[in-house]
KEKE-3310 file (N, C-alpha, C; in steps of 0.2 Angstrom, whole numbers, plus 5000, padded with zeros to 4 digits):
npx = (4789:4807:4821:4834:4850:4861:4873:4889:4905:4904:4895:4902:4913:4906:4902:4910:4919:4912:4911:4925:4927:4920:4926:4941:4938:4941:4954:4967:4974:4987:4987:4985:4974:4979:4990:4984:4978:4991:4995:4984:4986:5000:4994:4986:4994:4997:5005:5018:5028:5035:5044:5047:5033:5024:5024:5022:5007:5000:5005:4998:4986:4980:4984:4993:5006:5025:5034:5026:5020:5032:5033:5024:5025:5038:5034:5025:5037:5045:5036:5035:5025:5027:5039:5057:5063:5076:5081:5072:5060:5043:5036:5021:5021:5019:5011:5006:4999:4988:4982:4979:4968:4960:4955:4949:4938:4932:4928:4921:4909:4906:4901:4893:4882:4879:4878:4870:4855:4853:4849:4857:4856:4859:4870:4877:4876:4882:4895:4900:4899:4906:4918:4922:4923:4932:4945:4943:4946:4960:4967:4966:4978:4989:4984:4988)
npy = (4901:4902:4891:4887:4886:4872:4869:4871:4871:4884:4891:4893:4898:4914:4915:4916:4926:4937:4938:4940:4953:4963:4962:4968:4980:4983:4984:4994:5005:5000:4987:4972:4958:4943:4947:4953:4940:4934:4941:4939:4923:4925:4933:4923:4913:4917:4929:4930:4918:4906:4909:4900:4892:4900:4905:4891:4891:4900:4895:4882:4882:4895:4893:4900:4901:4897:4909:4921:4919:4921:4935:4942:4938:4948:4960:4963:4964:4974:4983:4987:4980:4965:4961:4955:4940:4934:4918:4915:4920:4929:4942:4951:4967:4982:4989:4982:4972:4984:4983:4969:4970:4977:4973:4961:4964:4971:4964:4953:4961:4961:4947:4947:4953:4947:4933:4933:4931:4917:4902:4893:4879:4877:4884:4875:4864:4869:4871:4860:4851:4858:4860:4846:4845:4855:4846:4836:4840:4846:4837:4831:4832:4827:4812:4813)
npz = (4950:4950:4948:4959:4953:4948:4961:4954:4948:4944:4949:4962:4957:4956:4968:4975:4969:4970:4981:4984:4979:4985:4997:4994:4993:5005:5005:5010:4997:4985:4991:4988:4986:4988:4996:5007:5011:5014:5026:5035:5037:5044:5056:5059:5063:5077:5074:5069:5060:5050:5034:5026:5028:5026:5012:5006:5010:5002:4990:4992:5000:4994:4979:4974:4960:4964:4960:4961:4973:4981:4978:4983:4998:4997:4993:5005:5015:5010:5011:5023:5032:5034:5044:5045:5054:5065:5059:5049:5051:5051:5056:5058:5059:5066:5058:5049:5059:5062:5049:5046:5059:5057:5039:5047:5054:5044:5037:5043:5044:5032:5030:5038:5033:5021:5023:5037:5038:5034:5034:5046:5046:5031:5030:5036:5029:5017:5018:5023:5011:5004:5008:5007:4994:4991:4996:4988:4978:4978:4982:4968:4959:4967:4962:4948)
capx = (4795:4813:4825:4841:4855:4865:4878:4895:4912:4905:4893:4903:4915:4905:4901:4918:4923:4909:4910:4931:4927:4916:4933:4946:4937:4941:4961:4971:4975:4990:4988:4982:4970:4984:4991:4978:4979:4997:4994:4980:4990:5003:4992:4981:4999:5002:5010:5024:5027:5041:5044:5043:5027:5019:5025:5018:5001:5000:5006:4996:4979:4978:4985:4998:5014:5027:5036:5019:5019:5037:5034:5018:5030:5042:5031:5024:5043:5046:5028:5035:5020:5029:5046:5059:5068:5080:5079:5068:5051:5040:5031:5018:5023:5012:5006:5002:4993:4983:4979:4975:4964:4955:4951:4946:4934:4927:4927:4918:4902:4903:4900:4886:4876:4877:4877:4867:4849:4852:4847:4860:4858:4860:4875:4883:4877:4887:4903:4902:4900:4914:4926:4923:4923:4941:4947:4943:4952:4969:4969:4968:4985:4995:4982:4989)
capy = (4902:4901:4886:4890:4883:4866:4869:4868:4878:4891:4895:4893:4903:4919:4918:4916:4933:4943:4944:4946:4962:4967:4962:4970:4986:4985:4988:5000:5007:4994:4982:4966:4952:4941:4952:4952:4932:4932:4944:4936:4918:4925:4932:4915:4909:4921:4936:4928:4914:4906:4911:4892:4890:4905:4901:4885:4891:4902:4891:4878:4881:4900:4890:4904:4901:4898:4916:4927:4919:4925:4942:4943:4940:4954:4967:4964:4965:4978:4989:4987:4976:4961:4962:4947:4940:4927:4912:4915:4920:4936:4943:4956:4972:4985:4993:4975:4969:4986:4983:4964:4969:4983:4972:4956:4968:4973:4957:4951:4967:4960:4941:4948:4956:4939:4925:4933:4928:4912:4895:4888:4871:4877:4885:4868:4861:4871:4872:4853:4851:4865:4855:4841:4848:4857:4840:4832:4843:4847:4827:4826:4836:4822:4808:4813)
capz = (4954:4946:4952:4960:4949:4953:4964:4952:4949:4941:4953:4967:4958:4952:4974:4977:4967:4970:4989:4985:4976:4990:5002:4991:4993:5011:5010:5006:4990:4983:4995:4985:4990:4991:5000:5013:5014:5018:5033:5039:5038:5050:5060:5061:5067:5083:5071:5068:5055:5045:5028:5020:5030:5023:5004:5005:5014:4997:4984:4992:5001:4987:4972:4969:4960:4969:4962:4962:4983:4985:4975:4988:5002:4998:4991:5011:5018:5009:5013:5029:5032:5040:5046:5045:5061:5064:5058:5041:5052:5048:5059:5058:5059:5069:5053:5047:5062:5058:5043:5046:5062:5051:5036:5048:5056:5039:5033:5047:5044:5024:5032:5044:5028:5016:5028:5043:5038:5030:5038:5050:5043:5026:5030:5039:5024:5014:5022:5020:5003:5000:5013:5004:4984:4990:4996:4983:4972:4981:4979:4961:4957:4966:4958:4940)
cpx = (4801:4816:4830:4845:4860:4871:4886:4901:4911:4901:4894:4910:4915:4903:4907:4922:4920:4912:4918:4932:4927:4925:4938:4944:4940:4951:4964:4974:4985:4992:4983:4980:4976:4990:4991:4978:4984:4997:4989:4984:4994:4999:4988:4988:5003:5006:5014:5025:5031:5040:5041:5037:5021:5020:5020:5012:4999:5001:5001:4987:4975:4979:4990:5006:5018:5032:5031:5019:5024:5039:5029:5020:5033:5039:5030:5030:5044:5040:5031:5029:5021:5038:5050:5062:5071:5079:5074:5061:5051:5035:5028:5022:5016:5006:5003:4996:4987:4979:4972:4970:4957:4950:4947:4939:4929:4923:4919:4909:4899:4899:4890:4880:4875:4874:4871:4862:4849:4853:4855:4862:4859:4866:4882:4882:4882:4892:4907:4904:4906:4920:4928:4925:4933:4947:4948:4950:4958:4970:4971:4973:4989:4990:4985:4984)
cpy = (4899:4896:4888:4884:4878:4870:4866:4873:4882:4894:4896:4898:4910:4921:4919:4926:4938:4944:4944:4951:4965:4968:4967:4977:4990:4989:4993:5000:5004:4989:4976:4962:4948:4941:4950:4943:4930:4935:4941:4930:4921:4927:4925:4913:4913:4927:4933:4919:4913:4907:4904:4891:4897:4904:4895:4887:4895:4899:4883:4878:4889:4899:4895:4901:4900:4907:4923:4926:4921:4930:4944:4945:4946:4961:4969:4965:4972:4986:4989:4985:4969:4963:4955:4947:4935:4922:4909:4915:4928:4936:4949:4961:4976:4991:4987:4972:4975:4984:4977:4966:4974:4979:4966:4961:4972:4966:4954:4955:4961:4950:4941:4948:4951:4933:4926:4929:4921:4905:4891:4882:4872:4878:4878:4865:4861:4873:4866:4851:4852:4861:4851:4840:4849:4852:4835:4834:4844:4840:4825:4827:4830:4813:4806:4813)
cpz = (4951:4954:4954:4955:4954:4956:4959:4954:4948:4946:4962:4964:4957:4961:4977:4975:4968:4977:4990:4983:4982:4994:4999:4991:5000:5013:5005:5000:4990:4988:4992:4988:4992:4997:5011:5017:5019:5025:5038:5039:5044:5057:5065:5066:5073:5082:5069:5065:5050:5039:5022:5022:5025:5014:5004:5007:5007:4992:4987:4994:4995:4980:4967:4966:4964:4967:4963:4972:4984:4984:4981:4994:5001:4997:5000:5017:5017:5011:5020:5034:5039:5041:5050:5052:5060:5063:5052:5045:5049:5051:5058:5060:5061:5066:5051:5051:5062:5055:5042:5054:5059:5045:5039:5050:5051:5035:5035:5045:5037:5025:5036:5040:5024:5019:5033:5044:5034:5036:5042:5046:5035:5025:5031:5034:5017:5014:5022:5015:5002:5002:5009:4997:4985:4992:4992:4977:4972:4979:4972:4957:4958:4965:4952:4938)
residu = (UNK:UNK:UNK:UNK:UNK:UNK:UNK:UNK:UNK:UNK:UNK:UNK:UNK:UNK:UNK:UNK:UNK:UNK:UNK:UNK:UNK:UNK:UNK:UNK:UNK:UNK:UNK:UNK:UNK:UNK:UNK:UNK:UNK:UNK:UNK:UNK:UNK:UNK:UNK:UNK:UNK:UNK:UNK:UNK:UNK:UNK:UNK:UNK:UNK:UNK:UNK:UNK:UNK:UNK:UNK:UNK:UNK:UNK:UNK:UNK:UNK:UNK:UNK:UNK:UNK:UNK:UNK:UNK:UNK:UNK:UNK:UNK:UNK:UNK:UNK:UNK:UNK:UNK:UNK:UNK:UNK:UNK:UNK:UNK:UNK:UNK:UNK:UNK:UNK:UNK:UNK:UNK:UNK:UNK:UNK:UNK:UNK:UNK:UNK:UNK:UNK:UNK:UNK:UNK:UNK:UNK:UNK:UNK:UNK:UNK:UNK:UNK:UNK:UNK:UNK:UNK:UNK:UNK:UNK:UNK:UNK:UNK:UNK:UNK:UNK:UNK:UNK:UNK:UNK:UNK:UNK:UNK:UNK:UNK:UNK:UNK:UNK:UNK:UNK:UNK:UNK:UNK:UNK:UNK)
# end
């Protein structure tokens, strides 16, 4: 019987890209992973979601640029995706919350078919780890 391989970056990120392939099939033709994230973000926050929050949530927990996050943002203003309001917020737009109820709803089937049958306790085990891997790492930027 073959060993599974240790748990490193590459193998957490060869599972990382495979099951965003899988995800990026689910949106629309030029609507970017990236994309996907920022809409999902405002929705996480009620629809509606200031601009420096959404940049920073982009530049900080997806490790974009900060111009690739504010080219992300406007492409999505511009799609008519989100739509600005006063005071530098952006909320969903009723094609956006579309989109993001469509792809969470896909997302969720592609979650059901990888994760379904797999052990509970392996799972919280490895939810742990990853918390603590991606903790560790975001720390060691302002370490030096």
């Amino acid at each position: 019987m073959a060993t599974a391989p240790a748990v490193n970056g590459q193998v957490i990120g060869m599972a990382h890209y495979a099951t965003r392939a899988v995800a990026e099939r689910l949106l629309p033709q030029g609507t970017t992973f990236n994309q996907a994230l920022a809409l999902n973000a405002a929705e996480a926050a009620g629809g509606t979601i200031g601009r420096g929050p959404l940049i920073e949530r982009l530049t900080g927990a997806v490790k974009l640029g900060l111009t690739a996050a504010e080219a992300t943002v406007g492409a999505l203003t511009s799609a008519g995706l989100l739509e600005e309001r006063p005071g530098g917020l952006l909320a969903l737009s009723p094609a956006g919350d579309a989109l993001v109820q469509s792809y969470k709803a896909g997302v969720a089937g592609i979650a059901a078919v990888l994760y379904g049958d797999l052990p509970a306790e392996d799972l919280a085990a490895a939810g742990r780890v990853l918390t603590e891997v991606t903790a560790r790492a975001n720390a060691m930027p302002a370490a030096g």
